[in-house]
VODOLO-20905 format. One record per residue: x, y, z of N, C-alpha, C, CB in turn; residue in one letter. Coordinates in steps of 0.02 Angstrom, whole numbers, padded with zeros to 5 digits, always signed. Glycine has a CB too. Example, Ala and Ser with C-alpha at 12.3 -4.5 7.8 and 13.67 -1.06 7.14 Angstrom:
// residues 2
+00660-00284+00390+00615-00225+00390+00660-00165+00390+00565-00224+00452A;+00642-00112+00354+00684-00053+00357+00645+00002+00394+00704-00030+00286S;
***
This chain:
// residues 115
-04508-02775+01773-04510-02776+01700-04557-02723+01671-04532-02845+01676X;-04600-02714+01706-04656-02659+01676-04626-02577+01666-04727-02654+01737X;-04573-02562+01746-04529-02511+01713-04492-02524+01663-04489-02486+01749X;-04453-02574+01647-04423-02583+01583-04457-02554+01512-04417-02652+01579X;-04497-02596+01522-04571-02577+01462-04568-02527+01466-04650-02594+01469X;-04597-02478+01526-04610-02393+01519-04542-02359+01483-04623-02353+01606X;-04494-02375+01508-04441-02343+01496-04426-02337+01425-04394-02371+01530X;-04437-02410+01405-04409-02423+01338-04456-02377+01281-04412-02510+01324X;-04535-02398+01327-04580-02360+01248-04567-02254+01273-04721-02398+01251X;-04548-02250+01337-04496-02178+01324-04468-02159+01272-04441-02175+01355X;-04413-02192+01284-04345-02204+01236-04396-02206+01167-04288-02293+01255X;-04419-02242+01151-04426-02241+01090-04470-02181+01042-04449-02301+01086X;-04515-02170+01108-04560-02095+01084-04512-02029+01090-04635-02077+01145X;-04466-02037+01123-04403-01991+01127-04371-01999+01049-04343-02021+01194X;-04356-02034+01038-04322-02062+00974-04382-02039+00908-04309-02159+00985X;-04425-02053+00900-04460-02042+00872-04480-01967+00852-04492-02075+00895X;-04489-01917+00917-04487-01847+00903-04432-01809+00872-04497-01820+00956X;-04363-01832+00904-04305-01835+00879-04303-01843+00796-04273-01888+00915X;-04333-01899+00782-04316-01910+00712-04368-01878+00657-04312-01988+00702X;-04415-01846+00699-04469-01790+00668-04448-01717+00665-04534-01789+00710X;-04421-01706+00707-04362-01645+00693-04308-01647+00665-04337-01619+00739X;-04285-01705+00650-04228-01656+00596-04251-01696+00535-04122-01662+00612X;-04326-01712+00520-04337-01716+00456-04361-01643+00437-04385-01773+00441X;-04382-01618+00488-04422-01554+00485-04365-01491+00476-04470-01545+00560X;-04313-01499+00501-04240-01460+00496-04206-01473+00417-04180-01496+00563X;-04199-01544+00427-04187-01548+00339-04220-01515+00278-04199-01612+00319X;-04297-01537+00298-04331-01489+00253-04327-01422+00241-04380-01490+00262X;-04321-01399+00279-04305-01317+00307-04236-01306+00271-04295-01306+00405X;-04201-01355+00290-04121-01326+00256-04137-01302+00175-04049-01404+00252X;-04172-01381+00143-04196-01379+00077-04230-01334+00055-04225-01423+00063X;-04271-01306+00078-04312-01236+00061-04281-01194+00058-04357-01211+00099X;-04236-01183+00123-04179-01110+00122-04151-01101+00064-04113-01113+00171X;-04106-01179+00068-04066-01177-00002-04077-01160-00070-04050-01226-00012X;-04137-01192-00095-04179-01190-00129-04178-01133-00155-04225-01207-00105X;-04198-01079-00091-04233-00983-00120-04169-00963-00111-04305-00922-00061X;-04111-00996-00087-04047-00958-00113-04028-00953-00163-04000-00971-00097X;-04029-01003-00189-04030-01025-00282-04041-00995-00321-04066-01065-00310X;-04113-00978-00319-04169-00949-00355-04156-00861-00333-04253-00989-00324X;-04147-00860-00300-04128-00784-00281-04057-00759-00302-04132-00775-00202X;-03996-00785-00300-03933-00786-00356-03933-00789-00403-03897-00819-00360X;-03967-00847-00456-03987-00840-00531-04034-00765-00533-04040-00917-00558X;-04071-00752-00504-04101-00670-00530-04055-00620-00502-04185-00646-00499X;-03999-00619-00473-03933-00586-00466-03920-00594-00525-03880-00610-00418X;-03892-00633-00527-03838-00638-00615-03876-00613-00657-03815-00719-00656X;-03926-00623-00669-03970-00593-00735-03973-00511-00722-04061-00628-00740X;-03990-00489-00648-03990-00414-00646-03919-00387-00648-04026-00388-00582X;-03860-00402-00647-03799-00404-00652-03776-00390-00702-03779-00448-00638X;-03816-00435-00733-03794-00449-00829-03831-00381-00871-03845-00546-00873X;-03870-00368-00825-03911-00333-00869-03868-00236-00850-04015-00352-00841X;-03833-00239-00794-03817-00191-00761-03737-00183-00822-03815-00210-00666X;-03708-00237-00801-03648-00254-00842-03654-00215-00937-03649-00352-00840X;-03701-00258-00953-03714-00228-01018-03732-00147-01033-03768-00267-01041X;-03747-00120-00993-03759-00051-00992-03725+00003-00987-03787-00043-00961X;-03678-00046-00936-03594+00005-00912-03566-00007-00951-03542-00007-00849X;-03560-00083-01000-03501-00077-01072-03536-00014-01100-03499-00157-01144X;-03600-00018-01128-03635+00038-01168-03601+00091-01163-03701+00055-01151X;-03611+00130-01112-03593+00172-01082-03523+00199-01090-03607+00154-01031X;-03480+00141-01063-03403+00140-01106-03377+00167-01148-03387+00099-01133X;-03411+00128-01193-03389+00131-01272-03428+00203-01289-03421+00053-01328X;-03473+00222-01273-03508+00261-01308-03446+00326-01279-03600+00261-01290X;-03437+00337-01212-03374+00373-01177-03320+00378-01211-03352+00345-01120X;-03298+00314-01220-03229+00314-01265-03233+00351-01333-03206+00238-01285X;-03284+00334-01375-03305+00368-01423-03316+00450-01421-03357+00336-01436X;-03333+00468-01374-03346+00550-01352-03290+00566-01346-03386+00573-01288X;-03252+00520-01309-03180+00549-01258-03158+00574-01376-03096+00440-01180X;-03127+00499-01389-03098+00511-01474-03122+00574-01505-03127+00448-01531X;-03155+00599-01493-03189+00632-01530-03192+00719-01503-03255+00590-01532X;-03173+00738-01420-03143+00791-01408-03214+00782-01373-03110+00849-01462X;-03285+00766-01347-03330+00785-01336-03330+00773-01257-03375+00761-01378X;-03283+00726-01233-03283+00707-01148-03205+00733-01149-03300+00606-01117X;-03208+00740-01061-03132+00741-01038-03095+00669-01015-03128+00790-00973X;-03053+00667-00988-03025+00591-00957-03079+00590-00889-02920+00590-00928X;-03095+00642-00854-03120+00604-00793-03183+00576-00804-03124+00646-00733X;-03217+00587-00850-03283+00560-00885-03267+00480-00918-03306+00620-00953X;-03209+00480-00947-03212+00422-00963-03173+00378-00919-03196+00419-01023X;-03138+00390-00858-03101+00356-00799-03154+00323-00747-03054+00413-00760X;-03229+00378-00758-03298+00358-00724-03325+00308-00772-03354+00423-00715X;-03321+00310-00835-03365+00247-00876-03304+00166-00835-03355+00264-01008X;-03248+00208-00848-03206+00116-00831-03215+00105-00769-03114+00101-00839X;-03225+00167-00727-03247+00151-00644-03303+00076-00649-03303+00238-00604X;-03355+00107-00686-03441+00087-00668-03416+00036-00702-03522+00131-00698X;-03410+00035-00774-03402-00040-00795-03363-00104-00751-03365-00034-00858X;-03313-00097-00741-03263-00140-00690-03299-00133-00621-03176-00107-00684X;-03335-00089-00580-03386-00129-00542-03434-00152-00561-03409-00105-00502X;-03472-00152-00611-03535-00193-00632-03508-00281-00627-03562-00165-00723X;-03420-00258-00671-03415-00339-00699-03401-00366-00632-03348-00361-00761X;-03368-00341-00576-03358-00377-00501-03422-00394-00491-03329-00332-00435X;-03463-00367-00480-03525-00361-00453-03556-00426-00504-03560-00276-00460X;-03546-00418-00586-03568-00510-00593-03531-00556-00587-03590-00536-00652X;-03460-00543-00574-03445-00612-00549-03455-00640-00468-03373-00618-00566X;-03453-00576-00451-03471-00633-00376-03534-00649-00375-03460-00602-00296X;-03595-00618-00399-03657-00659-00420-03654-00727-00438-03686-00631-00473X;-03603-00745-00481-03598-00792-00504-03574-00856-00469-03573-00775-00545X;-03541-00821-00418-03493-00850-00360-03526-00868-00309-03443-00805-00334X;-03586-00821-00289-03630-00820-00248-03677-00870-00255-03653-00766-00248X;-03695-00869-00324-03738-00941-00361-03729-00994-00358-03743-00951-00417X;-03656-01020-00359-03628-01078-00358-03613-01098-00297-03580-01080-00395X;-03613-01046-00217-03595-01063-00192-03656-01093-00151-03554-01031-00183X;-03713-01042-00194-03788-01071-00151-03804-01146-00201-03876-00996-00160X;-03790-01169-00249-03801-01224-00290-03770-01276-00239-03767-01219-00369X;-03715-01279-00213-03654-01324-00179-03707-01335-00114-03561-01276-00160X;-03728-01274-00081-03758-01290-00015-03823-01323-00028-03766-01228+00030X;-03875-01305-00086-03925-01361-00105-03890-01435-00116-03963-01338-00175X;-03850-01446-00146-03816-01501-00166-03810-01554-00079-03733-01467-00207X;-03795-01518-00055-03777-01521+00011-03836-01544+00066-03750-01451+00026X;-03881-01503+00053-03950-01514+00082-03985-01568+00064-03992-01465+00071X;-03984-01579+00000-04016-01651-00012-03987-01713-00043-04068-01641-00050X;-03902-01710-00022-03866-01764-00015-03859-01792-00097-03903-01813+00040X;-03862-01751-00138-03839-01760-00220-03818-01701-00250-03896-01785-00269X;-03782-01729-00288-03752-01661-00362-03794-01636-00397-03708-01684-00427X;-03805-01578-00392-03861-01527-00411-03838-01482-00480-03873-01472-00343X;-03850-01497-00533-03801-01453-00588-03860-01406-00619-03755-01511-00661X;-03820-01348-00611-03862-01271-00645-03855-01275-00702-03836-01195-00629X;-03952-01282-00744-03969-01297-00789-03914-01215-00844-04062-01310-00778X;-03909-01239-00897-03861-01207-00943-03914-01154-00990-03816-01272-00994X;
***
């Protein structure tokens, strides 16, 4: 019986380390997730801010182009940059939500990105 005993308080200190690591893994997930989050929302904002510059840019082009002061390949480069800026914020955005879903995920509730 005394091996029994040994065995069992094994097992259980086995069990026990076990269940100290993947609190310690969970946590870890949560942190990751966490600075994924937080690191996508300042995507979108630098995105947004990139986005708004290439419309600028645009319009101000289009306006030159009207006006005889640009050629077409000058303004074929403003619709270039603009239409990658706007890819470039939507998958930010995509990217955001997809790191929101994996927090959601990590700590076992619906996580909704404040508006």
């Amino acid at each position: 019986t005394s091996a029994k005993v040994g065995t069992a308080e094994a097992e259980r200190s086995r069990t026990i380390r076990q269940r100290q690591w993947a609190m310690q893994g969970v946590s870890l997930e949560v942190e990751k997730a966490f600075y994924e989050v937080h690191e996508f929302r300042n995507r979108i904002q630098f995105s947004k801010k990139g986005l708004a510059a290439s419309r600028r840019l645009l319009m101000r082009t289009s306006l030159d182009f009207d006006i005889g002061l640009m050629d077409t390949r000058d303004l074929l480069e403003a619709i270039g940059s603009y239409t990658r800026n706007k890819i470039d914020y939507f998958r930010s955005i995509q990217a955001f939500n997809e790191a929101l879903a994996e927090l959601s995920k990590a700590v076992g509730s619906d996580i909704q990105a404040p508006r």
